[in-house]
C-alpha positions, 0 to 999 in steps of 0.5 A: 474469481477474485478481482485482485492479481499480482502478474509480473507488469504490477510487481515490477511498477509497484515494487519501484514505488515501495523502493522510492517510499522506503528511500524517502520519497513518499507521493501523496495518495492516491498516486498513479498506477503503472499498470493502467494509468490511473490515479487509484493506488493506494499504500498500507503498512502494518507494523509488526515488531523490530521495524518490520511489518507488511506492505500492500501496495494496490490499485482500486481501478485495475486490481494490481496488487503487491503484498510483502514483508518490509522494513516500515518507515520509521513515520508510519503507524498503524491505522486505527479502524484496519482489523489485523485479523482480516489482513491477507495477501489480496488487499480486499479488506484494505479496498474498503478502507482505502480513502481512510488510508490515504487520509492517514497515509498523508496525513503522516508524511514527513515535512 
């Protein structure tokens, strides 16, 4: 059994956060969980074309997760070192990179 889940409670906090970064307000990571209240969650957007790309939005302490299809800030960019074909729903590949994300993650924020 995977680690990762993505009930309703994660949906609902995590889909705040992405409303907030997508307005342009971008927490420095980690930021806290809404689920279990610890600071261990993490952003990951990969650009595709056009603006749009996916989103993975998930918490190393509890393993809620939101995975999606989104506009991309026009800030970001892709990370080096993230191997696109290893990108799925769950955020098990990110996991493993999740300190470098959020290096690069704040690294990028705008201001």
């Amino acid at each position: 059994m995977s680690r990762w889940h993505d009930e309703q409670g994660c949906q609902a906090s995590y889909n705040a956060l992405l409303g907030q970064v997508l307005g342009g307000v971008a927490s420095r990571l980690p930021t806290k969980c809404g689920n279990c209240q610890i600071s261990a969650v993490h952003i990951y957007f990969h650009a595709h074309s056009r603006g749009r790309g996916g989103v993975w939005i998930w918490c190393s302490s509890c393993g809620c997760y939101l995975h999606g299809t989104t506009v991309v800030p026009p800030w970001w960019r892709n990370m080096e070192g993230v191997d696109e074909d290893r990108l799925t729903a769950s955020p098990e590949h990110l996991e493993g990179l999740a300190q470098a994300v959020d290096t690069h993650w704040n690294a990028l924020q705008p201001g």
